[in-house]
N, C-alpha and C positions, 0 to 999 in steps of 0.2 A: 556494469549494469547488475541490480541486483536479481536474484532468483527469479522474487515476485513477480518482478517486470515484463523477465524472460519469458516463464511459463503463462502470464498475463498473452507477450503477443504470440508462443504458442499456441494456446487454443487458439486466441480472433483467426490467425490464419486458417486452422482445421475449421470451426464456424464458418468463415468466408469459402473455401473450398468445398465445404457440405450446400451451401447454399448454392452455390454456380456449376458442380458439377454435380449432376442425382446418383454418375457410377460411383462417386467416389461415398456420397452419402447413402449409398446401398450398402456398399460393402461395408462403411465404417459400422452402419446399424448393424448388420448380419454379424459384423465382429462382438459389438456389445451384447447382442442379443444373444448368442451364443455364450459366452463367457459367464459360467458355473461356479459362482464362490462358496471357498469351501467356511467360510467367514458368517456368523450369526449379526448381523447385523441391526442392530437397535432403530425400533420404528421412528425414536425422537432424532432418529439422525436423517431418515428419508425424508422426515416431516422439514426437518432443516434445509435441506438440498432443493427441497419442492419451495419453501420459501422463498427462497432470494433465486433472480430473475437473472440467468447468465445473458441475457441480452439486452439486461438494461443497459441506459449509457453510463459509460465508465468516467468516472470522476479525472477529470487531466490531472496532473501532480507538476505541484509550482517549479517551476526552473531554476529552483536555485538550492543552494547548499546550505545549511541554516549553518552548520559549525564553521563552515569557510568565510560565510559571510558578515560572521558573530566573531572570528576573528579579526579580518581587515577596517570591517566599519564600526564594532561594538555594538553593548545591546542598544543602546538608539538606534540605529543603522539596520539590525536584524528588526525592530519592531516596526520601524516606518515599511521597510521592504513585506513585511506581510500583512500591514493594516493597509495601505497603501495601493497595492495591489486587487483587494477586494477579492480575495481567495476566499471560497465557500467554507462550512465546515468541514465538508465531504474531503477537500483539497488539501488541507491541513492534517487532517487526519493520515490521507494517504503521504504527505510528508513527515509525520511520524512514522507511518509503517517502515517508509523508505528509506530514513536515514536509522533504526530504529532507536528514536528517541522515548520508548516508552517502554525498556524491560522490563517492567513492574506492573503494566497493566494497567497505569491509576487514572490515564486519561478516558477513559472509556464514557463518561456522563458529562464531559468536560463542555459549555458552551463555547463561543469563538472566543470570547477575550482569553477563558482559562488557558483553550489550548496554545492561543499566542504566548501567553508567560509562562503555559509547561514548555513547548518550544527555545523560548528564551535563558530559560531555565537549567535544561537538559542540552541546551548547546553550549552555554558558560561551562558546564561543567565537566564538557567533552573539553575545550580547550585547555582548561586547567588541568588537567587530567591528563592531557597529550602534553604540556609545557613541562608538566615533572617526569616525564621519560629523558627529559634531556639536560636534566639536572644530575651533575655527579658528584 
């Protein structure tokens, strides 16, 4: 499991725990609320934080491998498996995050089809990539 995912259902538990217990959400405040950084902190980054909604719903992330699966079936097989499927952008995205298929950042404006063929794209070339480790 990766980090994201971890710390992903870290909080939801502290959120679902703040919400059903108020001792627990007392003290968790009185913690924050207390806590003195000695850190300047840039207001375009509060502005950041106040933007996006920690309790929006969280995008599910597709069930599948896109390198494992761009091995066994090829890229037909990886592209029916995520047109097929009807996974959001939001979805697709978090399976970039997940496997991370985008160290370069370039998917970022990408519509659904792009990100299908950067997916497609950046898993061919995970496996190519893993097949010359085994070449001597």
């Amino acid at each position: 499991m990766s980090l994201n995912r971890t710390l992903a259902r870290l909080f939801s538990e502290v959120r679902r725990e703040a919400k059903n217990n108020p001792e627990f959400a007392d003290r968790l405040d009185a913690v924050l609320q207390s806590h003195a950084s000695r850190r300047d902190v840039p207001d375009a980054v509060f502005d950041e934080i106040a933007a996006s909604d920690p309790d929006a719903e969280s995008v599910a992330l597709p069930a599948i491998n896109p390198v494992g699966l761009f091995q066994r079936e090829g890229e037909d097989g990886l592209k029916a498996a995520l047109n097929d499927n009807g996974f959001s952008e939001g979805a697709l995205r978090a399976l970039i995050v997940e496997h991370n298929l985008d160290p370069g950042g370039e998917a970022g404006q990408y519509d659904r089809a792009a990100l299908v063929a950067h997916i497609v794209a950046h898993a061919q070339a995970r496996v190519e990539r893993d097949k010359k480790l085994f070449d001597y």
